[in-house]
DRENLUMFI-823427 format. One record per atom (N, C-alpha, C, CB): y, x, z; atom name; residue number from 0. Coordinates in nm, 4 decimals. Glycine has a CB too. Layout:
<recs>
@py->Y&px->X&pz->Z&name->CA&resi->NUM
...
</recs>
This chain:
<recs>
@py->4.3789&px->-3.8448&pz->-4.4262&name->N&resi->0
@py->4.4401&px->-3.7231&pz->-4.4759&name->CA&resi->0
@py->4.4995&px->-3.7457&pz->-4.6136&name->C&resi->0
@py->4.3384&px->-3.6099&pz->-4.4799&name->CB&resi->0
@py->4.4041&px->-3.8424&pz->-4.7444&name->N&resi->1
@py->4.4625&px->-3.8465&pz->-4.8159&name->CA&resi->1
@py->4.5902&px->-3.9723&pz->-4.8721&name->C&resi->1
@py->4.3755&px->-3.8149&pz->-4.8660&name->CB&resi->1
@py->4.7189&px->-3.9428&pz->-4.8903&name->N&resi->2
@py->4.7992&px->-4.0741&pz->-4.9357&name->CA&resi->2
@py->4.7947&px->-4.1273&pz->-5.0231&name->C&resi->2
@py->4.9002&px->-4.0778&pz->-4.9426&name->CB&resi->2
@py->4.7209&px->-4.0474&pz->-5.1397&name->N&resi->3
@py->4.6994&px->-4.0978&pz->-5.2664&name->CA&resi->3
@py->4.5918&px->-4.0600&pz->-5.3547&name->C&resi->3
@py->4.7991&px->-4.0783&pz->-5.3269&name->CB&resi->3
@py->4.5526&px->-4.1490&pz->-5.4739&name->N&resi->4
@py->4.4362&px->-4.1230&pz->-5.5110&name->CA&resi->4
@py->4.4012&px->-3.9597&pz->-5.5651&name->C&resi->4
@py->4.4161&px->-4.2256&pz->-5.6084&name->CB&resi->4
@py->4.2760&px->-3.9544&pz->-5.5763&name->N&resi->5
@py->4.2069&px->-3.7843&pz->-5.6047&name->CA&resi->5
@py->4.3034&px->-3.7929&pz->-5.7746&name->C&resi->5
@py->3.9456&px->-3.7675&pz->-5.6212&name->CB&resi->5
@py->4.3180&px->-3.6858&pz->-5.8087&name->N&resi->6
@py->4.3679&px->-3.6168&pz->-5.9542&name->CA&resi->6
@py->4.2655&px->-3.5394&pz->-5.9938&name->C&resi->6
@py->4.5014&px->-3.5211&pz->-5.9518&name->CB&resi->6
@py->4.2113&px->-3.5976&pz->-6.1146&name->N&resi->7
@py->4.1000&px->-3.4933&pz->-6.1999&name->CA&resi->7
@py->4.1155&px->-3.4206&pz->-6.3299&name->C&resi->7
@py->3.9856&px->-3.5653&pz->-6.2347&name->CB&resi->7
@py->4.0999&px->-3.3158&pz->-6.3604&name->N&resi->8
@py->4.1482&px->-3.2248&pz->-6.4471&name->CA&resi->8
@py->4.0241&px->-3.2264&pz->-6.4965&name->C&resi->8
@py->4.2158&px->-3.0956&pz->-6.4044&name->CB&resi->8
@py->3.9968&px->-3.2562&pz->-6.6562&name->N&resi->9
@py->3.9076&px->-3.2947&pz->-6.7232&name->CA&resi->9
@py->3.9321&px->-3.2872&pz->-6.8717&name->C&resi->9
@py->3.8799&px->-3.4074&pz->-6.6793&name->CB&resi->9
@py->3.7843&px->-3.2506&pz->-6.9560&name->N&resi->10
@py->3.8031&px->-3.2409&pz->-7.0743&name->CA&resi->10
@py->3.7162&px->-3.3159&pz->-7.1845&name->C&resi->10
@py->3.8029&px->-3.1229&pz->-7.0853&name->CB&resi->10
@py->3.8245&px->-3.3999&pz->-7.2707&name->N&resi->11
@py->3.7235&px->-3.5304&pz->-7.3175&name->CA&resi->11
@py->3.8122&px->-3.5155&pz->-7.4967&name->C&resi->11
@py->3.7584&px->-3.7422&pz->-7.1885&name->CB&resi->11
@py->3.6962&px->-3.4866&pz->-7.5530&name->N&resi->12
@py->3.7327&px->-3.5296&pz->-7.6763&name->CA&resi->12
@py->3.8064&px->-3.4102&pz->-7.7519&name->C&resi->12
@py->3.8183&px->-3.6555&pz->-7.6616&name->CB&resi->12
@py->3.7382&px->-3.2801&pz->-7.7255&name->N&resi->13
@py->3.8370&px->-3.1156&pz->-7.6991&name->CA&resi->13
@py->3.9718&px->-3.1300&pz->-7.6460&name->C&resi->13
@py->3.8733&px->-3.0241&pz->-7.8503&name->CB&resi->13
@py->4.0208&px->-3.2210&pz->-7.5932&name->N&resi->14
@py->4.1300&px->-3.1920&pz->-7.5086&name->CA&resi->14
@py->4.1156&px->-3.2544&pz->-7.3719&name->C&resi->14
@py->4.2537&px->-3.2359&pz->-7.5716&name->CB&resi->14
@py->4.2126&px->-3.1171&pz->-7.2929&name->N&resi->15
@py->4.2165&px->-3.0785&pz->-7.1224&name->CA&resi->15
@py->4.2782&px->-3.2469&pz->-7.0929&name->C&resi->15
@py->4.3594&px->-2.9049&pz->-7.0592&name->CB&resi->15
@py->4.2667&px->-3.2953&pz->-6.9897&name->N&resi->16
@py->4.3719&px->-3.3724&pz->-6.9507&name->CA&resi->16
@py->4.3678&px->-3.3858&pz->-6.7939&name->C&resi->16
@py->4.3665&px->-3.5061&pz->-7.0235&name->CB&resi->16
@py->4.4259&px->-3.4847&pz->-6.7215&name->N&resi->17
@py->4.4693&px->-3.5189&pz->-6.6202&name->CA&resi->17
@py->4.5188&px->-3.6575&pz->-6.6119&name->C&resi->17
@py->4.5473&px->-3.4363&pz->-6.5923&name->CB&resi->17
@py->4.4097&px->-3.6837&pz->-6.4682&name->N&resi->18
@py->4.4411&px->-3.8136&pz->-6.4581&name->CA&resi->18
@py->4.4323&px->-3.8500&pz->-6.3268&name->C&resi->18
@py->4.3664&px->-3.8922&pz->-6.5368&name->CB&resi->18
@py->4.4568&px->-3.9851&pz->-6.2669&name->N&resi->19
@py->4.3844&px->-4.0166&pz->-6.0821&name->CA&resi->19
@py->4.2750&px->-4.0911&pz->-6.1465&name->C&resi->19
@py->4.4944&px->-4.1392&pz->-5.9309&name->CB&resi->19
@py->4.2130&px->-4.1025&pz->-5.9989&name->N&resi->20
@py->4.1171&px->-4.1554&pz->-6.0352&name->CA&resi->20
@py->4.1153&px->-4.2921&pz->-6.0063&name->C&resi->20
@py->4.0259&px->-4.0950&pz->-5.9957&name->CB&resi->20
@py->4.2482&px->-4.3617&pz->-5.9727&name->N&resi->21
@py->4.2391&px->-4.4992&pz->-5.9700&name->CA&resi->21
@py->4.3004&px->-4.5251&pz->-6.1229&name->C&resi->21
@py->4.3238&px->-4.5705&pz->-5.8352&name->CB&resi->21
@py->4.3259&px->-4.4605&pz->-6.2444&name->N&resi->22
@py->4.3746&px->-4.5460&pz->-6.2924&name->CA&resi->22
@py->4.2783&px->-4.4429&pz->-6.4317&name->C&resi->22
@py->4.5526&px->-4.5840&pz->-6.2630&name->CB&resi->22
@py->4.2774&px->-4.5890&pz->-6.4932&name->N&resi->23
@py->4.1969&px->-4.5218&pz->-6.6688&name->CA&resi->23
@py->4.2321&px->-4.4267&pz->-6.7485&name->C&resi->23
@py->4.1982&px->-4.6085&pz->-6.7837&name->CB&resi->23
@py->4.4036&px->-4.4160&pz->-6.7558&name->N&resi->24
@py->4.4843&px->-4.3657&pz->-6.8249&name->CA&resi->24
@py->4.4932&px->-4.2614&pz->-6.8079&name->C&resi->24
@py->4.5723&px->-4.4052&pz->-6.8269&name->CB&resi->24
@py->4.4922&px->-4.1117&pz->-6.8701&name->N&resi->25
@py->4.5487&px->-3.9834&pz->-6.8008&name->CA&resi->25
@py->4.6990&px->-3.9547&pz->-6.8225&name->C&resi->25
@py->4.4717&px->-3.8582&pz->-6.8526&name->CB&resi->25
@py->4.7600&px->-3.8896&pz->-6.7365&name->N&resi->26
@py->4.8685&px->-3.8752&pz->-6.7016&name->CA&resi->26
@py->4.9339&px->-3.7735&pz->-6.7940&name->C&resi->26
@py->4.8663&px->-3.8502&pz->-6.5731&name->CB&resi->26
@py->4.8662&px->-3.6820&pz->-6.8439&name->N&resi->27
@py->4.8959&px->-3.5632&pz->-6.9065&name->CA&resi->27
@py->4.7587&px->-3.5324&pz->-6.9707&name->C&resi->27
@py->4.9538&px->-3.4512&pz->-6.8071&name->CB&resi->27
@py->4.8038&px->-3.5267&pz->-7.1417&name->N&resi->28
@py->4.7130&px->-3.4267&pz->-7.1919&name->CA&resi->28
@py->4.7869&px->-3.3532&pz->-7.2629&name->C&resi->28
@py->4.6017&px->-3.4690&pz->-7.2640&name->CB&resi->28
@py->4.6632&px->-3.2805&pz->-7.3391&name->N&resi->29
@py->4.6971&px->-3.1048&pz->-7.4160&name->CA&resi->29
@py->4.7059&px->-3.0231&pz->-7.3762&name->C&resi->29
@py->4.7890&px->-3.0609&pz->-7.4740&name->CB&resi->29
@py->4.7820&px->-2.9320&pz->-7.4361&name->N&resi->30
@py->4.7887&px->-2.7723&pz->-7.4388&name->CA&resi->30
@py->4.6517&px->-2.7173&pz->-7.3879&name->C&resi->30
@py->4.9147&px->-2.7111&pz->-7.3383&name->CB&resi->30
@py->4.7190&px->-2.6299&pz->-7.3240&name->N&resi->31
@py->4.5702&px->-2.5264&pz->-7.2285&name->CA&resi->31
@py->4.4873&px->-2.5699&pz->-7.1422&name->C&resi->31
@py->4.6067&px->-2.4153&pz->-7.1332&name->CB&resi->31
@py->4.4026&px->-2.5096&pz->-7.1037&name->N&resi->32
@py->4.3213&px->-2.5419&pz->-6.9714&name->CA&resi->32
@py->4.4007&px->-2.5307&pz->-6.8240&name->C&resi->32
@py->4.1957&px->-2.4353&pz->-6.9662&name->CB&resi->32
@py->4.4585&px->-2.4133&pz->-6.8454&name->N&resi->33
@py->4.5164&px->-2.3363&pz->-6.7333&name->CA&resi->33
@py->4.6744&px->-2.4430&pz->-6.7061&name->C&resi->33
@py->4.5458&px->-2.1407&pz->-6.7911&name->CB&resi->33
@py->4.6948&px->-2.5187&pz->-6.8115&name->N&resi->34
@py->4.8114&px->-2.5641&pz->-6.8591&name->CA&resi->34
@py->4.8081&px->-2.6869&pz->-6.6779&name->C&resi->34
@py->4.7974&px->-2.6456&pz->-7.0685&name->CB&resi->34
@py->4.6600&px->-2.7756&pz->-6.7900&name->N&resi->35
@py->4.6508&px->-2.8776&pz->-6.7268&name->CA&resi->35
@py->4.5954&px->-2.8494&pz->-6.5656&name->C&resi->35
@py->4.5692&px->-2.9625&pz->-6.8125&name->CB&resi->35
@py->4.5342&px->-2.7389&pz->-6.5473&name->N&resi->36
@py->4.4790&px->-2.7251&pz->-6.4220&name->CA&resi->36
@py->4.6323&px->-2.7087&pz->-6.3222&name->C&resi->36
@py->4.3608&px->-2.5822&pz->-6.4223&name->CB&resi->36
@py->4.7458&px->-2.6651&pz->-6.3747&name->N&resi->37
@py->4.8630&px->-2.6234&pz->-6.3001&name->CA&resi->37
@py->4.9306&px->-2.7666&pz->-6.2629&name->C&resi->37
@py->4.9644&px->-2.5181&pz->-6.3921&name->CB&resi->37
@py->4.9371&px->-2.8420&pz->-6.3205&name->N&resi->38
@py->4.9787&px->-3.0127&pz->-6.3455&name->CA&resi->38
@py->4.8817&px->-3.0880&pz->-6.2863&name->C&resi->38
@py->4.9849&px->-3.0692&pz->-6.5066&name->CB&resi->38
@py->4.7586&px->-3.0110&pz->-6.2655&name->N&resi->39
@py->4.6916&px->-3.1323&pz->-6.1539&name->CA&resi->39
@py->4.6727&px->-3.1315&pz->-6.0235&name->C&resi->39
@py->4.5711&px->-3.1630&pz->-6.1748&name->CB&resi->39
@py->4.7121&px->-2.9629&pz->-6.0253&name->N&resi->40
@py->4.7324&px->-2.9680&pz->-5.9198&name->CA&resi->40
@py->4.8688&px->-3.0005&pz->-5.8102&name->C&resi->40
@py->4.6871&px->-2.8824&pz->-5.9190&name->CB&resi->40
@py->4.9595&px->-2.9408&pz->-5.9066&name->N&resi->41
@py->5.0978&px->-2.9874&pz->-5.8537&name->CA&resi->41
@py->5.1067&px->-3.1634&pz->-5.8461&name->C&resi->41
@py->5.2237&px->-2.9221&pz->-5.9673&name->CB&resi->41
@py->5.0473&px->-3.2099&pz->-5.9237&name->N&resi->42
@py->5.0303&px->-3.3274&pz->-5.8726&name->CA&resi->42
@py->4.9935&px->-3.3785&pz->-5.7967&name->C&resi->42
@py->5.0037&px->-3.3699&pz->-5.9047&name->CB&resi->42
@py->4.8374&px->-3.3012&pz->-5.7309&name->N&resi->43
@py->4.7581&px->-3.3766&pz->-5.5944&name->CA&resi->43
@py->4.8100&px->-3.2914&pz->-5.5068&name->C&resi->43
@py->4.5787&px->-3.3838&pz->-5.5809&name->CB&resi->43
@py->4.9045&px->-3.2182&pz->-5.5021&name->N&resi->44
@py->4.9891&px->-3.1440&pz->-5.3622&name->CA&resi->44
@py->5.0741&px->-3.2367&pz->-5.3553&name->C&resi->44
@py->5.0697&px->-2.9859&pz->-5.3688&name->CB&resi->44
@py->5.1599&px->-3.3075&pz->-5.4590&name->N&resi->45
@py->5.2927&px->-3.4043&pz->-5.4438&name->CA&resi->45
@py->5.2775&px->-3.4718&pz->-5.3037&name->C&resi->45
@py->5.3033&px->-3.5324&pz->-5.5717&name->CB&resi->45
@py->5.1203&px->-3.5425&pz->-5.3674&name->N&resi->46
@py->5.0347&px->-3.6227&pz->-5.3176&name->CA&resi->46
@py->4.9553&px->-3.6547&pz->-5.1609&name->C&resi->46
@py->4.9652&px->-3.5958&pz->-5.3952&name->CB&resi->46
@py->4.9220&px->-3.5238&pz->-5.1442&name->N&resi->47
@py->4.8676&px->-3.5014&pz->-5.0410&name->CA&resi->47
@py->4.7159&px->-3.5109&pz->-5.0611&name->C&resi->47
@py->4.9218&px->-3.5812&pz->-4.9486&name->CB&resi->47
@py->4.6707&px->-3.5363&pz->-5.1730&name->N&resi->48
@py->4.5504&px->-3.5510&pz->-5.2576&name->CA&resi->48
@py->4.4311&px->-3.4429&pz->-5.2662&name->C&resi->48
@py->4.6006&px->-3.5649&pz->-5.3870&name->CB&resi->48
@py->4.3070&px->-3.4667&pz->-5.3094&name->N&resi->49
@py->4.2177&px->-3.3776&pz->-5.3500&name->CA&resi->49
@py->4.2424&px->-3.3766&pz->-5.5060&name->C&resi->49
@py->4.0728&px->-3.4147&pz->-5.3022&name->CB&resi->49
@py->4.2246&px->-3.2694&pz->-5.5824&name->N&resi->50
@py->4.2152&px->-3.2083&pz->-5.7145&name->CA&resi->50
@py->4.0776&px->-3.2068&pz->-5.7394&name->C&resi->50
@py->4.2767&px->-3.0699&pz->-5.7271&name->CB&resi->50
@py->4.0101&px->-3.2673&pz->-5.8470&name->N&resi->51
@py->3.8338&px->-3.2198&pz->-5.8655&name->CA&resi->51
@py->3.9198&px->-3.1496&pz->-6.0210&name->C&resi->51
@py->3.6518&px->-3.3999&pz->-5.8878&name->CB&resi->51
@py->3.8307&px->-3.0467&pz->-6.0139&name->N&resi->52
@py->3.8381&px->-2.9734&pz->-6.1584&name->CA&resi->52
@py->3.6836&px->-2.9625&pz->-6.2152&name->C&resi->52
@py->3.9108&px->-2.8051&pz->-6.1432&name->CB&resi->52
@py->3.6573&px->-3.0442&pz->-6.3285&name->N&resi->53
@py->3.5789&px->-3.0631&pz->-6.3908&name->CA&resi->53
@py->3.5052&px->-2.9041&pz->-6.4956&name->C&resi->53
@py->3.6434&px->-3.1811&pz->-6.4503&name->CB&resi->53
@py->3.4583&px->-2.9057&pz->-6.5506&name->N&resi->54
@py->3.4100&px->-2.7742&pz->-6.6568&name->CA&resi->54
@py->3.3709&px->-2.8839&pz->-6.7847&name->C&resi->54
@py->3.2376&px->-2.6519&pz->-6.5872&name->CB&resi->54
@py->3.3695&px->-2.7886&pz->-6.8832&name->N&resi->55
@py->3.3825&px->-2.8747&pz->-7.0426&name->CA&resi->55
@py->3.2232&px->-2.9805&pz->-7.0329&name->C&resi->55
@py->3.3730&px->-2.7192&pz->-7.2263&name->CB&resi->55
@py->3.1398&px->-2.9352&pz->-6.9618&name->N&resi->56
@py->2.9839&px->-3.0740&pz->-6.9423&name->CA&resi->56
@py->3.0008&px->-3.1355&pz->-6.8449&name->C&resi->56
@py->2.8143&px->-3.0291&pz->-6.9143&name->CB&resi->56
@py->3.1464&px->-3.1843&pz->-6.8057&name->N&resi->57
@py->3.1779&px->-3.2376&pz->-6.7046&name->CA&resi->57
@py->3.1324&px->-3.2226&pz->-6.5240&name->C&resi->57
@py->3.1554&px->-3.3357&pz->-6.7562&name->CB&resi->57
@py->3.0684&px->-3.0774&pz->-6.5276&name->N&resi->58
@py->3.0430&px->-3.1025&pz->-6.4113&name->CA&resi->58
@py->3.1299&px->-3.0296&pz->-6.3276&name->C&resi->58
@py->2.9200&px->-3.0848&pz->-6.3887&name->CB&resi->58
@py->3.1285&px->-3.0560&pz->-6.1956&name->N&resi->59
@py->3.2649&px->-3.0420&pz->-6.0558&name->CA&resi->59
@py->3.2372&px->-2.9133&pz->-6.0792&name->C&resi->59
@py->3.2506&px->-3.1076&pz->-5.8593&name->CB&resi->59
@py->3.3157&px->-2.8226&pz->-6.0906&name->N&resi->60
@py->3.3419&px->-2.6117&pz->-6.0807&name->CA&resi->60
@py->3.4273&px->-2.6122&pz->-5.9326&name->C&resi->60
@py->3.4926&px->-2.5094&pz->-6.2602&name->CB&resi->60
@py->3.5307&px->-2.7445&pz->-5.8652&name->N&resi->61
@py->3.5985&px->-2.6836&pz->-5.7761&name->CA&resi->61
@py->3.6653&px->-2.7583&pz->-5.7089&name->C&resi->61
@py->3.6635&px->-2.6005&pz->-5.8151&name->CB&resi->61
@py->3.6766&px->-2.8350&pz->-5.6294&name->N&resi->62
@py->3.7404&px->-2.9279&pz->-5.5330&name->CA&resi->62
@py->3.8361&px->-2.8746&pz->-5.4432&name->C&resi->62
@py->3.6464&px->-2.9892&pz->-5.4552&name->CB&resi->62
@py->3.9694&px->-2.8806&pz->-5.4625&name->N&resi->63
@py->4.0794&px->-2.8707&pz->-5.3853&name->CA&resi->63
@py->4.1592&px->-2.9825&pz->-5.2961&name->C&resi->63
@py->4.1541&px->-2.8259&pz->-5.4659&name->CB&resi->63
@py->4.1638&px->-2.9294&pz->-5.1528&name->N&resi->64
@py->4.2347&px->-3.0701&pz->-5.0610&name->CA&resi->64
@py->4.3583&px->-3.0624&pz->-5.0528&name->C&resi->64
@py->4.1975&px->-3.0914&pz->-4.9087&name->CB&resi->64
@py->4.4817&px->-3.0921&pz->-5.0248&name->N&resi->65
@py->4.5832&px->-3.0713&pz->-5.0301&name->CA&resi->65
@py->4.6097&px->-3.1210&pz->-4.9003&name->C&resi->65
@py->4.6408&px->-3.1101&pz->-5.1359&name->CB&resi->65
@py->4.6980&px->-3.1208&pz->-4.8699&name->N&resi->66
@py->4.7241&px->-3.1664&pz->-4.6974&name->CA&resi->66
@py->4.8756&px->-3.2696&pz->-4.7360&name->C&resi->66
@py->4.7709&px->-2.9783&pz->-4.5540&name->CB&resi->66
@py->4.8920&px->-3.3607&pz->-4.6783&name->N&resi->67
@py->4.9822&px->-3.5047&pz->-4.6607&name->CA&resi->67
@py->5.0917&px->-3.4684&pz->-4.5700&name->C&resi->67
@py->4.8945&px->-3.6425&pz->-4.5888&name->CB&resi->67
@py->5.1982&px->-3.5017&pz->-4.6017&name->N&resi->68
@py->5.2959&px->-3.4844&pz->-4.4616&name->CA&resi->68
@py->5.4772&px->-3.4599&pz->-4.5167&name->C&resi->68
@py->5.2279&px->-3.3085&pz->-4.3567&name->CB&resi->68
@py->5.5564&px->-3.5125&pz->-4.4413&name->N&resi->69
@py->5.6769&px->-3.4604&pz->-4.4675&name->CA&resi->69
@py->5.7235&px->-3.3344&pz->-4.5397&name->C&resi->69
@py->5.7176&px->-3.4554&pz->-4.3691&name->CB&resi->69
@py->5.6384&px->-3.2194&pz->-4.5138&name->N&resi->70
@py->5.6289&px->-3.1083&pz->-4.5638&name->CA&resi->70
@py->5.5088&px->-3.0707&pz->-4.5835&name->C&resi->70
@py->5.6867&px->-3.0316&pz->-4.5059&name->CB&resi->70
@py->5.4563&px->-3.0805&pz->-4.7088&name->N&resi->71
@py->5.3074&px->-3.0436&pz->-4.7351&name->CA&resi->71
@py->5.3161&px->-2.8924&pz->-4.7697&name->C&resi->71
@py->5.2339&px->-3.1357&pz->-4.8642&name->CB&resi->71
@py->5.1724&px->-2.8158&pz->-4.7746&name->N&resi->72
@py->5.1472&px->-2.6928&pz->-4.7795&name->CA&resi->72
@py->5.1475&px->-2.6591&pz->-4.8796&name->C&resi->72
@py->5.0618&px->-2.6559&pz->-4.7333&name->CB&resi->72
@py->5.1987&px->-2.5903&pz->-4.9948&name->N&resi->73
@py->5.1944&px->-2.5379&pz->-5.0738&name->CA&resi->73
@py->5.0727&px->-2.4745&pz->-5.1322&name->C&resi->73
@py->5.2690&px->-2.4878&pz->-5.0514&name->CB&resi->73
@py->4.9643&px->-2.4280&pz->-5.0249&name->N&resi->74
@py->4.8551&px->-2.3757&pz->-5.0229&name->CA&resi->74
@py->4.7322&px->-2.4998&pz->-5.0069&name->C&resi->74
@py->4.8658&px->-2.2701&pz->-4.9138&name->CB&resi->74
@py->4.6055&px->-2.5169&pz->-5.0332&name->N&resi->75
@py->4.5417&px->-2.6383&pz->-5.0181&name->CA&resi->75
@py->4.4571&px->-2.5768&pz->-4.9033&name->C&resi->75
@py->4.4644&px->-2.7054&pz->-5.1545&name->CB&resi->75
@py->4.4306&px->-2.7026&pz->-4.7986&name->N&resi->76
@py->4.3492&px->-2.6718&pz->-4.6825&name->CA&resi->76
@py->4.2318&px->-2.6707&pz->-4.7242&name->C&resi->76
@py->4.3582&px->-2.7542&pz->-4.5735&name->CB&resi->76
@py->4.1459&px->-2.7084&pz->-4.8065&name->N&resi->77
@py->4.0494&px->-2.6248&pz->-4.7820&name->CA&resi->77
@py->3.9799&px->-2.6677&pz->-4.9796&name->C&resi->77
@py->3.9421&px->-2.6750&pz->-4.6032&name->CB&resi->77
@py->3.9163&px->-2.5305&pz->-5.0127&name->N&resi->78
@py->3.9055&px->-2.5144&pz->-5.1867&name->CA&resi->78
@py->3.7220&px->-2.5400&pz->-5.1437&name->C&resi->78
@py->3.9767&px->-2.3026&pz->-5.2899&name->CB&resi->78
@py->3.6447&px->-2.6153&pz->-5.2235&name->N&resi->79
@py->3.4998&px->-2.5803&pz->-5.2406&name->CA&resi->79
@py->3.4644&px->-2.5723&pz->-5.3908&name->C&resi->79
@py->3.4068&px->-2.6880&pz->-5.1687&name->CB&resi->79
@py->3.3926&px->-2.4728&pz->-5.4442&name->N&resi->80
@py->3.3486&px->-2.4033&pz->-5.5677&name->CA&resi->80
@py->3.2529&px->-2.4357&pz->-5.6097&name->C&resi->80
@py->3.3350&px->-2.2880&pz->-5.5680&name->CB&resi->80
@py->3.1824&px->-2.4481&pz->-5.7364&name->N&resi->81
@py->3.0382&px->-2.4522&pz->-5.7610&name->CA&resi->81
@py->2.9805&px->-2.2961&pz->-5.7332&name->C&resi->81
@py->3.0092&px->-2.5073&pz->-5.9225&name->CB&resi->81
@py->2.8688&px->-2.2651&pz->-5.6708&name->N&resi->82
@py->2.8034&px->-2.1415&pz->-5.6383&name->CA&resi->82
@py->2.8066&px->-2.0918&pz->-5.8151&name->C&resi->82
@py->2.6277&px->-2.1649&pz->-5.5454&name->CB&resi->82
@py->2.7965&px->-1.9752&pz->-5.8138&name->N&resi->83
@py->2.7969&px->-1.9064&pz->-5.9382&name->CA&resi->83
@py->2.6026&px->-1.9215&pz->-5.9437&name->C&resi->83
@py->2.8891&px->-1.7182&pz->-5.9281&name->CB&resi->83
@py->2.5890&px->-1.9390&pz->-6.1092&name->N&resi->84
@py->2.4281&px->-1.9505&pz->-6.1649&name->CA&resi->84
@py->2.4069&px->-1.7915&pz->-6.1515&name->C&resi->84
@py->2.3988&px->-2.0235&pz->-6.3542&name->CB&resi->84
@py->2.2398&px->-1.7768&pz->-6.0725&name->N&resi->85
@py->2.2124&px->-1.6287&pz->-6.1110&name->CA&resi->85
@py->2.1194&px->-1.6144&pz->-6.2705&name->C&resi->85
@py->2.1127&px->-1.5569&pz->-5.9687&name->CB&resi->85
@py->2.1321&px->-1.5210&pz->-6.3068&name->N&resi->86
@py->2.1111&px->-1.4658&pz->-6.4373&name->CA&resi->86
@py->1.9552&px->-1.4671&pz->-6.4823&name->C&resi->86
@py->2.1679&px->-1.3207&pz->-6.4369&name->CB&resi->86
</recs>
């Protein structure tokens, strides 16, 4: 399903960034959160990729799949969340 490596939206050093996960380098940093979450994902849709979106203690909040193909979905086939903490 996937053609290319996962894209992780991550925050190191107070700044958001974006990167794959085959390569060290991130692809995009700065600005916002919301900035970089929009850029990683449009990236792992390019892709046909999964998106992991990290939270500032690095842990997974949200895994998005994207679907592969001549015409990929605009929408991701299937999103998994971290359960919300009860109080």
């Amino acid at each position: 399903m996937n053609s290319g490596a996962e894209v992780e939206t991550y925050y190191e050093n107070g700044v958001w960034k974006n990167r794959r996960l085959d390569c060290d380098q991130p692809f995009s940093t700065g600005g916002s959160r919301l900035r970089q979450l929009a850029e990683g994902a449009e990236v792992a849709r390019w892709n046909g990729a999964c998106h992991i979106v990290r939270d500032i203690d690095g842990t997974i909040v949200e895994t998005i799949i994207y679907g592969s193909g001549p015409y990929p979905p605009r929408s991701p086939i299937k999103t998994a969340r971290r359960p919300a903490e009860s109080p």
